[in-house]
C-alpha positions as CSV (number, residue, x, y, z in Angstrom):
1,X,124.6,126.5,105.0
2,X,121.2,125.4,106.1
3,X,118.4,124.4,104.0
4,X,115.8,126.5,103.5
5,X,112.4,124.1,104.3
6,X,109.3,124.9,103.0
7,X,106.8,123.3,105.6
8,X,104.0,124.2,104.1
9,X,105.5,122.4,100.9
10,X,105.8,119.0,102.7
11,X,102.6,119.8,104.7
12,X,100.7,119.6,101.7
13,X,102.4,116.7,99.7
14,X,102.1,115.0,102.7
15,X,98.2,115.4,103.5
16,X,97.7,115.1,99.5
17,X,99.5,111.6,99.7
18,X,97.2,110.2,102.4
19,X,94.1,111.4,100.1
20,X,96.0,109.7,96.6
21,X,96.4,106.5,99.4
22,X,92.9,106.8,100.9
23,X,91.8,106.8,96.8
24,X,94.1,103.8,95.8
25,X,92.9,101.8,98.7
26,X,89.1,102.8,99.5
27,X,86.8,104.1,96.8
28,X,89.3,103.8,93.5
29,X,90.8,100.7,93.9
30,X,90.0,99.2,96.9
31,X,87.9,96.2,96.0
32,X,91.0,95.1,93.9
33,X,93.5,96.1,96.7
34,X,91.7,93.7,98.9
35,X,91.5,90.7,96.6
36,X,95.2,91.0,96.0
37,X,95.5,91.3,100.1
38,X,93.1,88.6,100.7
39,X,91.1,90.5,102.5
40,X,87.7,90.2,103.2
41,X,85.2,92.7,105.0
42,X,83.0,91.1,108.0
43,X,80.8,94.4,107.8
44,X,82.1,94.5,111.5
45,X,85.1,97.1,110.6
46,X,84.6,100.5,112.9
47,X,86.3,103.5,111.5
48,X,87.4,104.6,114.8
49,X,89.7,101.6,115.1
50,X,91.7,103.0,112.2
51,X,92.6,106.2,113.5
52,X,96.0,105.2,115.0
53,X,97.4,103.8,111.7
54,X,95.7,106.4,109.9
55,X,97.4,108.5,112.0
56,X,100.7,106.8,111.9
57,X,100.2,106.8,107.6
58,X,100.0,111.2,107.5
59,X,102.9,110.9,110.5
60,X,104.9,108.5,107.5
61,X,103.4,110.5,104.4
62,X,105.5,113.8,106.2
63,X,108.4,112.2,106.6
64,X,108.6,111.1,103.1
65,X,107.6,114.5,101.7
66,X,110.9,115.9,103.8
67,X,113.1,113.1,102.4
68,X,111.6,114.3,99.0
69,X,111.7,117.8,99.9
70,X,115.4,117.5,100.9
71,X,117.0,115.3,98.0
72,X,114.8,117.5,95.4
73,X,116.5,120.3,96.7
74,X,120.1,119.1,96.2
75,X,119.5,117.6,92.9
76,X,117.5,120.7,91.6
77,X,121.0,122.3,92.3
78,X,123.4,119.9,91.6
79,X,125.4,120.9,88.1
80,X,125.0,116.9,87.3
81,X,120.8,116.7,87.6
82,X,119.8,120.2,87.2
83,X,116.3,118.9,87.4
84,X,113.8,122.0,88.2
85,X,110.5,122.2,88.5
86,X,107.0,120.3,88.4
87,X,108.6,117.8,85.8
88,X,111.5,117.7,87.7
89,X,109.9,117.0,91.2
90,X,108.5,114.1,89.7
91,X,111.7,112.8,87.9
92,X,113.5,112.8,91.4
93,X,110.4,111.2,92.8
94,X,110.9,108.5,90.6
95,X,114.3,107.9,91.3
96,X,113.5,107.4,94.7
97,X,110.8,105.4,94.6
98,X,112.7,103.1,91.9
99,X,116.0,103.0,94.1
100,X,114.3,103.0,97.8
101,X,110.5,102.0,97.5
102,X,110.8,99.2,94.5
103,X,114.2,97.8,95.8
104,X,113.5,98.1,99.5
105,X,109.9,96.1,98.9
106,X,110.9,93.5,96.6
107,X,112.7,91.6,99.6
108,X,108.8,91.0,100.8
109,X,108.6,89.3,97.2
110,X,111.4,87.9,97.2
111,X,112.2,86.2,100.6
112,X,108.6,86.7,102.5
113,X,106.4,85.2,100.2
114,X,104.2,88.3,99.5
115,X,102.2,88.4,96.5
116,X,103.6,89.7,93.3
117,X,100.6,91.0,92.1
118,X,99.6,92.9,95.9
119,X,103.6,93.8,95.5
120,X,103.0,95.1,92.1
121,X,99.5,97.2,92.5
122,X,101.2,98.6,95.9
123,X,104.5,100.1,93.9
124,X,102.3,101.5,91.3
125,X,100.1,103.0,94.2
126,X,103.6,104.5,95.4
127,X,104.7,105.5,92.2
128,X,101.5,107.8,91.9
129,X,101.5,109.3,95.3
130,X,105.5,109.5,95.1
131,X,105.0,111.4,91.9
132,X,102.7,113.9,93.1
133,X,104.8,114.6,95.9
134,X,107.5,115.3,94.0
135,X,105.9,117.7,92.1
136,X,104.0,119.4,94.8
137,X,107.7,119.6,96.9
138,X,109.1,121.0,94.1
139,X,106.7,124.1,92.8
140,X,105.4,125.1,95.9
């Protein structure tokens, strides 16, 4: 049996992550973002330079909403999660992020050197826009 996907679902969880990301690292937090990155800004930065990796983010930010999408659907169903839902969307969300995002990350801690603090404020940053995804994925 096929899955039944709901592209506008993962459409919109995937465009609403690049805004929660846009957010996290431009008006809301990104003064902080940047200290932790040690990055400073010559005043030279052009917009239009971004476009491919902002491009390459949404492109990423879909993907994950169909990996969402997909396990949400088979864990909404499952007689051992039986998770359904807005609450539920977020609950898997969590579970991957914890099991694939945290774990996956923390070898740039833990053998590249990256900062714990950048590695910290960038898995809260993906908890948030991981969270809303789920739930978007998962009422829609």
């Amino acid at each position: 049996m096929l899955l039944p996907i709901n592209f506008v679902s993962i459409i919109v969880a995937g465009c609403v992550a690049f805004v929660i990301g846009f957010l996290l690292h431009g008006p809301v937090g990104g003064k902080l973002w940047m200290k932790l990155a040690n990055i400073v800004p010559t005043g030279k930065e052009k917009f239009s330079t971004m476009i491919p990796q902002m491009l390459a983010n949404l492109i990423m930010n879909f993907v994950t909403a169909f990996a969402l999408f997909a396990i949400y659907s088979f864990m909404s169903t499952s007689v051992y999660f039986g998770i359904t839902g807005a609450w539920g969307g977020v609950l898997c969300a969590m579970w991957v992020w914890l099991g694939f995002v945290v774990a996956g990350s923390s070898m740039e801690v833990i053998w590249m050197g990256r900062s714990m603090k950048l590695w910290l404020y960038e898995c809260m940053c993906s908890l948030i826009t991981m969270g809303a995804m789920g739930a978007i994925v998962a009422v829609w």
